[in-house]
C-alpha angles and dihedrals in degrees: 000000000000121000077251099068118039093103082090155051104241135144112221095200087065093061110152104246107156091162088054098046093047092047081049092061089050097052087054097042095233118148103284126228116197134257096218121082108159146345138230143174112252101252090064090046086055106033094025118026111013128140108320093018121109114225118200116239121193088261108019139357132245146188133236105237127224132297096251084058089055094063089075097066085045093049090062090075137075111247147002112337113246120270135208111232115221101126082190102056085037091061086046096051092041091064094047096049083045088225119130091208102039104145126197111249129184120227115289084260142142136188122236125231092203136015088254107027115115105233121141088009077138108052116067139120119277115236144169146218111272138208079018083204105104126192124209114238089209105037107020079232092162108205145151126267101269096050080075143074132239135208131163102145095137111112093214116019111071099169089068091073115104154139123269142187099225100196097041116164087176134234087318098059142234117320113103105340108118114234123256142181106256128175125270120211122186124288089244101209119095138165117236130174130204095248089075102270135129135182145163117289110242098250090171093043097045094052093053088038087247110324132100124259115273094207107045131023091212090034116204101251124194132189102209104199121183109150112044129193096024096104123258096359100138133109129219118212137178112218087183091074108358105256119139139182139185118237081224093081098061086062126100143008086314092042090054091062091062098055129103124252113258119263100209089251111172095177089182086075105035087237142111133201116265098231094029116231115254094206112149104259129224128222109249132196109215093238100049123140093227098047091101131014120183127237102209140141136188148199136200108228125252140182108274126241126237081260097050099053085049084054093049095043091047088057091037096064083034082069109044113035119050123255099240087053098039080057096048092057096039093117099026102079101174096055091049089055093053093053091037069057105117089359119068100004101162079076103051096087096031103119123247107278100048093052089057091047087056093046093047092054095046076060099056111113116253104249115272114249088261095059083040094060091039095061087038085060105050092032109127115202074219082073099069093043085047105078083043089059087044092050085049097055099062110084115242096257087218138007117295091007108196142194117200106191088047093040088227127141126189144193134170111227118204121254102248112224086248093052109116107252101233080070106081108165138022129195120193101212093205085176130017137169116219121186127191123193133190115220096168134304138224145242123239102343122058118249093252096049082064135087110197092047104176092048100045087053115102109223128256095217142014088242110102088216117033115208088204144016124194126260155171145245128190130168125206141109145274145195118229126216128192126194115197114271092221097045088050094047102047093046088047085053080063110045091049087069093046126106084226085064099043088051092047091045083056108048084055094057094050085045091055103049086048105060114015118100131272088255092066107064088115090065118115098221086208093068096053087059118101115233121252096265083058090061086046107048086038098066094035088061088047090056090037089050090046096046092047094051088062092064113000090087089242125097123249085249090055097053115074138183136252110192132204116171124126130125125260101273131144094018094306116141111233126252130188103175147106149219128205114204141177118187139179130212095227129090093251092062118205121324102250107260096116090054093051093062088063083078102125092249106041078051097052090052085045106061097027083059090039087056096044100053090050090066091064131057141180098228087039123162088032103049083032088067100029109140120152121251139201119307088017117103110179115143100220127066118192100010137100135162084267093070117004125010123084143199120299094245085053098046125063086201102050090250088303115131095042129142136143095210089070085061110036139010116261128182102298108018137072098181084101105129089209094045121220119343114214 
């Protein structure tokens, strides 16, 4: 076991290799099962069913494993694997792995020329079976992974692998019913904790309240289930000696009582804490929403400063050349360029002075754990949209303005004369890199309903440091949007007085204390909720979304949002704007409707359309006056998937800090930034 790794229990000689096993079976000509499972885009591998996660397969589910488990696809190929080059998101990802060299990877993956060419067979993510408790579908017989049997031998159809009980008599018994081979699905109930692990339920303890059975050291265990669907209905019975006990009872305040410890169990990564973990655990269905929550962030990609590229160079010889060396040649700038030679050549014909520079700032010392918790602290996810509102700012200074390196290609649109006035400037983003990294996930609450972020994140290795993350890159294209400064703030200035604002400041708060994590009790609720000009530019990006969707040639679900909207504070500029985006995982990008619609008057139909059905709703008045009450804590006020919110892979809130009387005015209310609409 490696320095890296004794932060866990984990045995080495267990390591996941289904290319290997399945390359094993071969060797020995035994019948083959295959190493491929399944198959996903990259988004979902990254915001779905990442590591930790458990994605659902037509017969069984399974987990991605860690990222350790993932080297050894990589290692199948000569060379260096491939990076994703955004210096930015890189810095940010570095501080919260806590690891001075991460570096961003895409996916082990490979595109095909042709359906049945065999390009990229060896390139995948590893996974495993999980939950490894298996039900019968004929007989209830509730069992481990190996009292099963696998098959998956057919070159095409993956969803055909599986798991069977192969002597099945069936839910009456033995007696004269001959045996036969029938399906096994996962046992669906888990135990999960809030710091991020996750492990089997004891089905054999749990029966015995937590003894073992005194008539069979392997009991016959069955999950009798008749009435699926309705929670934790089953009922777990021994056949061995008789004793039987319903999954209900694990529910609830009562239920939690009779639950083991956690054990600190991350089976992503095969692991388990060395001194376990002794959190409370929750019962989990398999296929809950909060079983996994990712911990991502993004960037749209923008030309680099002067500062930034020397950034960029200075990490660039850090890693590559060790530090003793890089020392050693220090002064002796000839011979460092010699060995930089084939390595970092971007610096090569840099003078004298700038080399040194580079060099002085590979040396610098990576930050101690204190400065690094100090910046984690005081880190603000507004940091990384910040240099993006800076770079649009700045008019193209010709059409179809493009950076090469960024990938981002740029063009002023004219205002039309029917264009609202509170919108002052329009860009239309013909190209544009984004680029979406993982540095962990949680269990149960979401990472921003947390205070202590970096401790609550489950890791994405057993290494202590990770030399790499996963990551994402799509091309595609965007329209930008810019409301005056002087118009937002002044109509922020006014909603903050107003008794709308007060009741949605306090719905927040009982929200909050409702449903954040134990971990967070230091958090002051008040600075998790979004200003005013957030509300406002939010719900102007869902209408716009909506109203795009009907003419732009791209669904509702494939547009998304970009906000920026915060108040001027600790020497930040303010920004009250927004950028609609749709982007693509391939090389090609999208195909430019949504940036036609960005003409001045397709735009000015647009929004003026955008802003008139938001007036009307189909649940109006009641969406229309819809302002939470004690004890309600929804965070939205006059908005419903009849009029405003949008699809999850549209909205970065998950349709939260809505509300259409922050744009316009309704019956009852003049707080509307854009007035009455007739």
């Amino acid at each position: 076991m490696s320095q890296q790794q004794l932060d866990y229990i984990y045995d080495e000689t267990q390591a996941v290799n289904p290319l290997g096993d399945a390359e094993q079976a071969q060797a020995k000509q035994a019948k083959r099962n295959r190493a491929k499972v399944g198959s996903g885009r990259p988004s979902s591998l990254l915001y779905t069913y990442g590591p930790g996660a458990i994605m659902d397969l037509p017969q069984f589910t399974i987990m991605p494993t860690g990222l350790d488990d993932w080297d050894q696809i990589w290692r199948r190929r000569d060379g260096d694997p491939p990076q994703i080059h955004a210096p930015r998101l890189r810095e940010v990802v570095r501080r919260f792995l806590h690891s001075p060299r991460t570096q961003l990877r895409p996916h082990p993956w490979q595109p095909k020329r042709l359906s049945f060419s065999t390009e990229g067979n060896d390139l995948g993510v590893p996974a495993r079976v999980f939950p490894q408790w298996l039900r019968c579908t004929g007989c209830d017989f509730l069992g481990l992974l190996s009292q099963f049997r696998y098959a998956n031998t057919h070159p095409f159809r993956t969803d055909l692998a599986g798991f069977e009980h192969v002597k099945c008599y069936g839910r009456g018994g033995g007696g004269t019913r001959k045996a036969t081979s029938r399906p096994a699905v996962p046992a669906r109930y888990l135990l999960a904790c809030v710091a991020g692990h996750l492990d089997e339920f004891p089905y054999d303890l749990w029966v015995h309240h937590g003894q073992r059975c005194a008539n069979a050291e392997i009991p016959t265990l069955r999950m009798i289930d008749r009435t699926a669907g309705k929670g934790a209905s089953a009922m777990i019975k021994c056949e061995s000696c008789g004793q039987q006990r319903p999954m209900n009872e694990a529910q609830g305040e009562a239920g939690a009582a009779k639950l083991p410890k956690c054990r600190g169990r991350h089976p992503h990564l095969d692991a388990f804490e060395p001194n376990g973990c002794r959190q409370d655990t929750k019962l989990m269905l398999v296929g809950a929403s909060n079983l996994w929550f990712p911990a991502s962030f993004s960037i749209v990609v923008m030309p680099e400063s002067a500062e930034e590229k020397a950034s960029d160079l200075a990490d660039q010889i850090r890693t590559e050349i060790p530090r003793e060396r890089l020392l050693r040649y220090a002064d002796d700038l000839e011979t460092l360029r010699d060995v930089l030679d084939g390595k970092v050549n971007a610096a090569l014909k840099l003078p004298d002075n700038e080399l040194r520079a580079l060099v002085a700032a590979a040396l610098t010392p990576p930050p101690t754990k204190d400065e690094q918790a100090e910046w984690l602290k005081s880190w603000d996810p507004v940091d990384l949209l910040a240099p993006e509102w800076l770079y649009l700012q700045r008019d193209p200074h010709a059409e179809h303005e493009e950076d090469v390196a960024s990938g981002l290609t740029l063009s002023k649109q004219e205002r039309g004369q029917g264009l609202r006035p509170e919108i002052t400037r329009v860009l239309a983003v013909e190209r544009l890199r984004k680029v979406n990294a993982l540095v962990g996930f949680t269990r149960i609450d979401a990472l921003e309903r947390v205070g202590d972020l970096p401790g609550r994140l489950a890791p994405l290795t057993r290494s202590k440091y990770p030399e790499w993350t996963v990551a994402t890159e799509d091309r595609g294209e965007g329209i930008f949007l810019q409301l005056d400064e002087t118009t937002v703030a002044a109509w922020e200035d006014r909603v903050l007085g107003t008794e709308l604002w007060r009741a949605l400041r306090a719905a927040h708060r009982r929200n909050f204390a409702r449903r954040f994590s134990e971990t967070a009790e230091d958090v002051d609720p008040d600075s998790r909720l979004k200003p005013p000009r957030y509300w406002l530019i939010h719900t102007l990006s869902h209408v716009l979304i909506r109203e795009l969707a009907m003419s732009c040639g791209y669904s509702a679900a494939s547009l998304s949002e970009r906000l920026y909207a915060w108040p001027e504070a600790d020497g930040r500029t303010p920004a009250a704007g927004l950028l609609i985006v749709t982007t693509a995982s391939d090389s090609d990008g999208t195909l430019g409707g949504l940036v036609q619609m960005s003409t001045p008057h397709r735009l000015e139909r647009t929004v003026a359309s955008a802003l008139t059905r938001a007036t009307r709703c189909s649940s109006d008045p009641i969406c229309a006056k819809r302002t939470p009450r004690d004890p309600e804590d929804f965070l939205h006020g006059a908005a419903c998937h009849c009029c405003v919110m949008a699809s999850e892979t549209s909205c970065e809130r998950a349709n939260r800090f809505l509300d259409r009387r922050f744009l316009i005015n309704l019956p009852g209310s003049d707080v509307g930034f854009f007035g009455t609409i007739s």
